[in-house]
C-alpha positions as CSV (number, residue, x, y, z in Angstrom):
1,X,6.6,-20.9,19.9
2,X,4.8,-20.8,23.4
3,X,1.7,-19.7,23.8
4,X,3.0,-16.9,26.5
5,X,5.1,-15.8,23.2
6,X,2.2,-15.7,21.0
7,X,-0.3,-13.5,23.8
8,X,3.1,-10.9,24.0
9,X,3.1,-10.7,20.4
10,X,-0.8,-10.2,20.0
11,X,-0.7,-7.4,22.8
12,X,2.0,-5.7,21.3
13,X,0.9,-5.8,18.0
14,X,-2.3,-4.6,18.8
15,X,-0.4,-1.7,20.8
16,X,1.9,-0.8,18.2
17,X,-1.0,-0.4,16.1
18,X,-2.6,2.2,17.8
19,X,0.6,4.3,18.7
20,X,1.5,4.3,15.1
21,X,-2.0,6.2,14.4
22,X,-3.3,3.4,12.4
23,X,-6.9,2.1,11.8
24,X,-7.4,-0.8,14.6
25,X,-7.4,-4.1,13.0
26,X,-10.3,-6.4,13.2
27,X,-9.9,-9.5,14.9
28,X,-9.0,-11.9,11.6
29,X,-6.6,-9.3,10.5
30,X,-4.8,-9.5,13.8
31,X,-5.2,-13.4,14.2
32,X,-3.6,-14.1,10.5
33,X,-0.5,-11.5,11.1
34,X,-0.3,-13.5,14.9
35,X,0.1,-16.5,12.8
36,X,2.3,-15.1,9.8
37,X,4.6,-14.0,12.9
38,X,4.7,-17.6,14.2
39,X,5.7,-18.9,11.3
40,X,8.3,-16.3,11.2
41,X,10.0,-17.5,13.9
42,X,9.2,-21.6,13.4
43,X,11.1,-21.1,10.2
44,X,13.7,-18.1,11.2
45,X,15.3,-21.0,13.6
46,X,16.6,-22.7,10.6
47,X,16.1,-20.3,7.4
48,X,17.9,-16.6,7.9
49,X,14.7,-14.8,7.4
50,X,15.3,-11.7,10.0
51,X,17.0,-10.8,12.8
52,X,13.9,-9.0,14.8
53,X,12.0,-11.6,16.4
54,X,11.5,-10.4,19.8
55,X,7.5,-9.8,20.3
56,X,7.6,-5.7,20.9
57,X,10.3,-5.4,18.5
58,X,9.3,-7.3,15.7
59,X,5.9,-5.4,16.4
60,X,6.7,-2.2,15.7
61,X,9.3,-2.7,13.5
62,X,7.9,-5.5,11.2
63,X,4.2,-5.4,11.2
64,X,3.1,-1.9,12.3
65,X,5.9,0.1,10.5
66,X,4.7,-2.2,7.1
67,X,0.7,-1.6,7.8
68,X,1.5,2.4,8.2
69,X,2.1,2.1,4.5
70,X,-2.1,1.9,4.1
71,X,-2.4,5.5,4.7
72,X,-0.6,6.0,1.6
73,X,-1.9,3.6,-1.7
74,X,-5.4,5.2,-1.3
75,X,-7.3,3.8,-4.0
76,X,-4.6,1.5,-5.7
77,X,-6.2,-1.6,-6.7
78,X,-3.0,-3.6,-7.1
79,X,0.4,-3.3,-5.4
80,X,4.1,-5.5,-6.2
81,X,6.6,-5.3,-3.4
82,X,10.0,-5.8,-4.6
83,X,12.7,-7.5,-2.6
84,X,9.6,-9.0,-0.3
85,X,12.1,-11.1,1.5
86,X,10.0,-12.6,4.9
87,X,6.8,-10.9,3.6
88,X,6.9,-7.2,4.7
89,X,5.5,-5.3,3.4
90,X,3.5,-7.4,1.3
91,X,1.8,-9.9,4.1
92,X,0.7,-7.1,6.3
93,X,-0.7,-4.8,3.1
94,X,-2.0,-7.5,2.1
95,X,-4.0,-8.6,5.5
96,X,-4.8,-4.9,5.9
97,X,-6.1,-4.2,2.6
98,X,-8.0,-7.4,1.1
99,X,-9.3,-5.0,-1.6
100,X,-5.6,-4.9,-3.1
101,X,-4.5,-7.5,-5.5
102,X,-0.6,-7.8,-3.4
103,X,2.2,-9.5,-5.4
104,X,5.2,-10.1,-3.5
105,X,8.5,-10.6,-5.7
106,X,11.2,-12.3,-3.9
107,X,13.9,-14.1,-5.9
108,X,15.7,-15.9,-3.2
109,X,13.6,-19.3,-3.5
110,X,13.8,-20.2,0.3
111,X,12.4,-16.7,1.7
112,X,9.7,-17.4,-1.8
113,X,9.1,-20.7,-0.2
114,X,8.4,-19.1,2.8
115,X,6.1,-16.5,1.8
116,X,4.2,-19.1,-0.2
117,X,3.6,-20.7,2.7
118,X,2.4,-18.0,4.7
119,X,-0.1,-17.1,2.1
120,X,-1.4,-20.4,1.8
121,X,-2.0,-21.1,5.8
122,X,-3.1,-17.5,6.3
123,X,-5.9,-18.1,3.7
124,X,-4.6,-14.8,1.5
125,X,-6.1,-14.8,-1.8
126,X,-5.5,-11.5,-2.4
127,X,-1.6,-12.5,-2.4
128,X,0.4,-13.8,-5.3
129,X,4.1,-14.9,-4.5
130,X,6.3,-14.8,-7.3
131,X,10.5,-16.3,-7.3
132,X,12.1,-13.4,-9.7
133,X,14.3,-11.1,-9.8
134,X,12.7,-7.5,-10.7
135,X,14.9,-7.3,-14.4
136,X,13.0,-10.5,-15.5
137,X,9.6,-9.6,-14.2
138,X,7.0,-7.0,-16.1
139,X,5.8,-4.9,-13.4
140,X,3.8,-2.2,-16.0
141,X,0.6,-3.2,-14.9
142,X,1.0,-2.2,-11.1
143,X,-0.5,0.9,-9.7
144,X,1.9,0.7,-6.7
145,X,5.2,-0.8,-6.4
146,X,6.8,-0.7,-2.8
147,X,10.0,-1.7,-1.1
148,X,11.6,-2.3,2.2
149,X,15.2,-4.1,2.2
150,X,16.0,-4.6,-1.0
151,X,19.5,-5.6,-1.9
152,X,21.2,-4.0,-4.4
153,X,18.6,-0.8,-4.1
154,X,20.7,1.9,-4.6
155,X,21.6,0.2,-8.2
156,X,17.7,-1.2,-9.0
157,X,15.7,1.6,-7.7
158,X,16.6,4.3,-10.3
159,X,15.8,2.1,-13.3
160,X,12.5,1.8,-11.6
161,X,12.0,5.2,-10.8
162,X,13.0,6.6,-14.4
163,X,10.4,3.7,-15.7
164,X,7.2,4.5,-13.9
165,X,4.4,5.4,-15.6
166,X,2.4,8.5,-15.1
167,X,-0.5,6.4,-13.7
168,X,2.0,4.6,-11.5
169,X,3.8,5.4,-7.6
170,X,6.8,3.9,-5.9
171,X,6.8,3.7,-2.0
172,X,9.7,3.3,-0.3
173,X,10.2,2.1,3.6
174,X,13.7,3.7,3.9
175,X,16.2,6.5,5.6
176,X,16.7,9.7,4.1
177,X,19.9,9.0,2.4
178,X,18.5,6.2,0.3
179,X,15.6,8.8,-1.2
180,X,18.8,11.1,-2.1
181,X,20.5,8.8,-3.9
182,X,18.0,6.7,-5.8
183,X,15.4,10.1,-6.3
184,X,18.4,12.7,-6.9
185,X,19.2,11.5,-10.4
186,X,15.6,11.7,-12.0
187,X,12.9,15.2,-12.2
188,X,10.2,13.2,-10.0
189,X,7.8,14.4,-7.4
190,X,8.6,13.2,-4.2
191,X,6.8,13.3,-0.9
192,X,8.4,11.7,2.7
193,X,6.4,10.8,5.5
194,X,8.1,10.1,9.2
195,X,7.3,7.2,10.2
196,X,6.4,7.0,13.5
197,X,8.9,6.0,16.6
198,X,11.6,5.7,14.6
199,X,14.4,8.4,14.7
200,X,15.4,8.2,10.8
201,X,13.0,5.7,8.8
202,X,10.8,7.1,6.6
203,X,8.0,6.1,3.8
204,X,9.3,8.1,0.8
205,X,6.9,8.4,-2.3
206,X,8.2,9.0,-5.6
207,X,6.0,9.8,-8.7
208,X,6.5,11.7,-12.2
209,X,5.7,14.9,-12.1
């Protein structure tokens, strides 16, 4: 990727940031999601990992709508993202908040590969990477479980939503009709937050009552 690619991500990124209402991000924060977004497209040229690659685009879309999630694990001390795919939410969580023990489950072993090797040249050791799929993984211990394009969510997410503990949250980066359908079957608390710029996507949080 060009250097001219790399300054239009940074600048965007760094834009996107502050129109989304977020906390600025120090320097190091914004230098290792610069480089987690070079990677991104080093590898996407030869791995599927997303379609969104264009600087402003992937920006908003990719790192700011995934760091907006801060506003809402509070005090959580550890956090699995399910379905982590490329690494969002869990690589920009996990930059933003270095106080959160992040585990991103992906079960796809290339897009694990991936994310493994983002953590390790980012220098994240607050991120574990771990090549599962959710039904063979015990996620009991999490204080926050998040997701963001899971496949198959409308049949995994109610499982996981009639299975969370009372000390335990679920954050979903979604639309409305996913909340509906995976929240409509089960007596749980849910709260939905706009996220910003975005005509429909929202961060839905689901917890027992």
């Amino acid at each position: 990727m060009s250097r001219d690619q790399t300054a239009a991500f940074k600048s965007e990124l760094e834009t996107a940031i502050s129109s989304f209402g977020i906390e600025a991000l120090t320097e190091e924060q914004t230098t290792r999601l610069v480089g987690h977004y070079s990677m991104l497209c080093r590898w996407n040229q030869r791995l599927n990992l997303t379609r969104i690659t264009e600087p402003r685009e992937a920006a908003s879309l990719h790192y700011a709508e995934s760091v907006f999630g801060v506003s809402f694990i509070a005090g959580a001390h550890t956090l699995l993202d399910i379905g982590s795919g490329a690494g969002f939410p869990a690589i920009p969580l996990a930059v933003a908040r270095p106080d959160v023990q992040v585990t991103a489950l992906e079960a796809n072993q290339k897009k694990s590969l991936f994310v493994k090797e983002a953590k390790d040249e980012l220098g994240l050791a607050n991120l574990k990477v771990v090549t599962a799929r959710l039904e063979e993984f015990d996620w009991a211990g999490y204080e926050v479980l998040t997701s963001r394009a899971l496949d198959r969510a409308e049949a995994i997410l109610p499982s996981v939503i009639e299975r969370l503990s009372a000390k335990q949250k679920l954050m979903l980066y979604c639309g409305p009709d996913l909340v509906a359908k995976v929240a409509g079957r089960v007596n749980y608390k849910t709260e939905t937050h706009p996220i910003p710029h975005s005509e429909a996507r929202l961060i839905a949080i689901l917890s027992r009552e």
